[in-house]
C-alpha positions in Angstrom: 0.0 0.0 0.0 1.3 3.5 -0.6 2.2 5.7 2.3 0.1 8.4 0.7 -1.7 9.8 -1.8 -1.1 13.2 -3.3 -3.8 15.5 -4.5 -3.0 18.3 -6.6 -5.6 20.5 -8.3 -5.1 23.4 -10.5 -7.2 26.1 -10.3 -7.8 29.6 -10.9 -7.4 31.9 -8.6 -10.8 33.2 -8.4 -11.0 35.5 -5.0 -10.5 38.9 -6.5 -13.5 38.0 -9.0 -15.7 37.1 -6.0 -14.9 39.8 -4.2 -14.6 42.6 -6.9 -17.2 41.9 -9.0 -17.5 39.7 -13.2 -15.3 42.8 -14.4 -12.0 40.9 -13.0 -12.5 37.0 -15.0 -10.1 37.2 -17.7 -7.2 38.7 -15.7 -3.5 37.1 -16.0 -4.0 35.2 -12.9 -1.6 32.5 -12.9 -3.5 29.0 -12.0 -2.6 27.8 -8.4 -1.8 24.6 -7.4 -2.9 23.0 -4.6 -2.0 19.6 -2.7 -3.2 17.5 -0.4 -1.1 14.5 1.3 -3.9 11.7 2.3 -1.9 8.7 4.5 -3.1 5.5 3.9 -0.4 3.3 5.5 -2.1 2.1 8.2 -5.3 0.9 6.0 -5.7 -2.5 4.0 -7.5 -1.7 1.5 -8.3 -5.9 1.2 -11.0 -4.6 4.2 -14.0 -2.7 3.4 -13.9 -0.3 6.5 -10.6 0.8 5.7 -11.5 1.1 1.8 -14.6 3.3 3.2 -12.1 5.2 5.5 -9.2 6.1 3.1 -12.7 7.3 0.9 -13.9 9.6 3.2 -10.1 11.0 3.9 -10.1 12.1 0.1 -13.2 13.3 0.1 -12.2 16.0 2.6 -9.3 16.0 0.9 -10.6 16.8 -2.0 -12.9 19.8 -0.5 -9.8 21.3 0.8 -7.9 21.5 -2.3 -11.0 23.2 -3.8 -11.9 25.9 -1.4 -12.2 28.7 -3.1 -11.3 32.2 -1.1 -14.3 34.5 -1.2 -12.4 37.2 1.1 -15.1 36.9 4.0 -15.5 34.1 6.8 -17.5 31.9 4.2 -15.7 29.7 1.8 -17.2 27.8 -1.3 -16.2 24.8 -2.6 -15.6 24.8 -6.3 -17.8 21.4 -6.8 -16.5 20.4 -10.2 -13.3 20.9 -9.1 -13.9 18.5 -6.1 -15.3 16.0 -8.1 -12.1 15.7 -10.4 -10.0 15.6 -7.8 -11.8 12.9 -5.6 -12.0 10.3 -9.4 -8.2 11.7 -9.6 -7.0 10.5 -6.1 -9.3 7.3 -6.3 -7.4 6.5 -9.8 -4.2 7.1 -8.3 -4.6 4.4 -5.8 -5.7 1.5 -7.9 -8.4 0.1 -5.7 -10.7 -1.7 -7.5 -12.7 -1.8 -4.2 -12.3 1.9 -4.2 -13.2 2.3 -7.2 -16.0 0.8 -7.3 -17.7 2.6 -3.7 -16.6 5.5 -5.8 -18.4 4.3 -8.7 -21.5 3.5 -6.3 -21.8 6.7 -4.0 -21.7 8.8 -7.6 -24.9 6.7 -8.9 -26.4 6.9 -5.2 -25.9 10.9 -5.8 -27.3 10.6 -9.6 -30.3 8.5 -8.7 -31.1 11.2 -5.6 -30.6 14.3 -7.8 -33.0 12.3 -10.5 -35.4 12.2 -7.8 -35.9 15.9 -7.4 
């Protein structure tokens, strides 16, 4: 099992067009990367509660890479960004176990969003 699993995201720095107003998109921002170190070395991922744990450590993984500053005490999360980077980090590890609770929460989310 790999000590850890890296998440890095690229994104654009969005906080001055949040908190200035549409008139800044299109700026020369450079894109930022951010990375997230998830351990996974004491998990066997041959046992479904650790699969289920190391899952729910890169989800909030994934939610911290793509925070997006809004320059007040509330931060969004940038959800298509966090969806990339959680299928990223769950292909990085390889898990067909993994994979496939990643595969199954997704549809539980489809069906539920379906339903509305």
């Amino acid at each position: 099992m790999k000590q850890a699993i890296t998440l890095a995201v690229a994104s654009i720095a969005l906080s001055a067009a949040l908190t200035a107003g549409a008139a800044n998109i299109g700026t020369d921002e450079q894109p930022v990367i951010k990375t997230e170190h998830v351990h996974a070395a004491d998990l066997d991922l041959a046992r479904s509660a650790d699969v289920a744990t190391l899952y729910g450590r890169l989800k909030r993984a994934a939610v911290r890479v793509c925070v997006v500053p809004t320059g007040s005490r509330f931060e969004l999360v940038d959800e298509a960004c966090r969806r990339r980077a959680l299928a990223d980090a769950v292909a990085q590890v390889g898990s067909a176990e993994l994979t496939t609770l990643h595969e199954h929460r997704g549809a539980v989310r489809q069906l539920a969003a379906n339903a509305r």
